[in-house]
N, C-alpha and C positions, 0 to 999 in steps of 0.2 A: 408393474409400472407401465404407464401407456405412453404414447407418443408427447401428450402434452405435459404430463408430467417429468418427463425429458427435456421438454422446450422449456418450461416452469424454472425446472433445478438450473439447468444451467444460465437462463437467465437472472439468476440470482447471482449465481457466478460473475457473471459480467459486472451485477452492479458494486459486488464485494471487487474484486478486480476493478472497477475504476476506483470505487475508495483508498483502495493500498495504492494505484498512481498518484491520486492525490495528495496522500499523506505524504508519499515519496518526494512529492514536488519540493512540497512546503518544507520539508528536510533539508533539501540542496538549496531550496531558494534562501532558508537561514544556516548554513555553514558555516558562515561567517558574523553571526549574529551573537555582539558580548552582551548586549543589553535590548534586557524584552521589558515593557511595560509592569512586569510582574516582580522584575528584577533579576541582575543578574543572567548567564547566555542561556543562550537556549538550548532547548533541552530536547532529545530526537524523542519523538513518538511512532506509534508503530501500535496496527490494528490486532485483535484478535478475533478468529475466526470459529465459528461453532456449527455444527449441522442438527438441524433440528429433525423431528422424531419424520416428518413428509421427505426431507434429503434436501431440504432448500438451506443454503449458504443464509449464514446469518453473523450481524458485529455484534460479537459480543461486548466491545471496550473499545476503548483505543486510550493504551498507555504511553506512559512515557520509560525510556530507555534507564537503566537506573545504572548504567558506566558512570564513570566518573569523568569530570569534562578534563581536557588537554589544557596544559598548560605552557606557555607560550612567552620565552622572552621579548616584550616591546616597549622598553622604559619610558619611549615616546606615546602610547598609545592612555586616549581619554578613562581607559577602563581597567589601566594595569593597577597592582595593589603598590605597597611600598614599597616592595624588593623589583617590581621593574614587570611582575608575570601577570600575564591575561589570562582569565579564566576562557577557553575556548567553549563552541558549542561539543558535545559529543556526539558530531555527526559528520562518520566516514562516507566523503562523499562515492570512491572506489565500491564502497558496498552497498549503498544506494541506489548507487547506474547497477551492480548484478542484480539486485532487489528488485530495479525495474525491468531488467530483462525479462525475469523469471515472472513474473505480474502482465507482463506481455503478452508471453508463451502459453500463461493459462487464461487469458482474455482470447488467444487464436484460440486454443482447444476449445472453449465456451462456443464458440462460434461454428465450430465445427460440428460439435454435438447438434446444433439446434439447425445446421443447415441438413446434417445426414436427417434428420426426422421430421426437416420439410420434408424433405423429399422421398423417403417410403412414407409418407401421410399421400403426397401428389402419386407415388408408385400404386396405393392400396386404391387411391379413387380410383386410377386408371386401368385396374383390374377390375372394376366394381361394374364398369362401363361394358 
């Protein structure tokens, strides 16, 4: 493996690492969402990740969470059934923020990868000299 195939992989990294923040957002951003266009709350998704035969990060999918959603006394609420319960989304926001943490940590490491192999690429010119 050389230097830029180094830069290459983990640059894939980064872009699979910003899609899992993404998907994370839109997670939290519907938490609280009983009713999607589709009907019915929303539903958590959550990407899948594959390495292909070069070592580059690849989406394989991005599914949806198949928990079952929380149920919620609100007899006042537009989207309760007849006994009074909201169907909630099944999405734990508590594990969402670790989910982003961790999605974070491996966007720093990405980053780190491809600054260490600037820089013996700029170390090897400057032996060359």
């Amino acid at each position: 493996m050389g230097m830029f195939d180094a830069i290459n992989n983990s640059a894939s990294g980064l872009t699979a690492q910003r899609l899992r923040m993404d998907i994370i957002s839109q997670n939290i951003a519907n938490a609280n969402t009983t009713r999607t266009p589709e009907g019915g709350p929303y539903v958590r998704q959550m990407p899948v990740f594959s390495q292909s035969s070069s070592g580059m990060v690849q989406v394989q999918a991005i599914v949806s969470d198949p928990r079952p959603f929380k149920l919620t006394y609100d007899p006042s609420h537009p989207d309760a059934d007849p006994n009074g319960y909201v169907r909630m989304p099944n999405v734990d926001v508590t594990e969402e923020m670790v989910d982003m943490v961790s999605a974070t940590r491996s966007y720093e490491a990405n980053v780190t990868v491809i600054d260490a192999a600037k820089n013996m690429a700029m170390r090897a010119m400057d032996i060359a000299r």
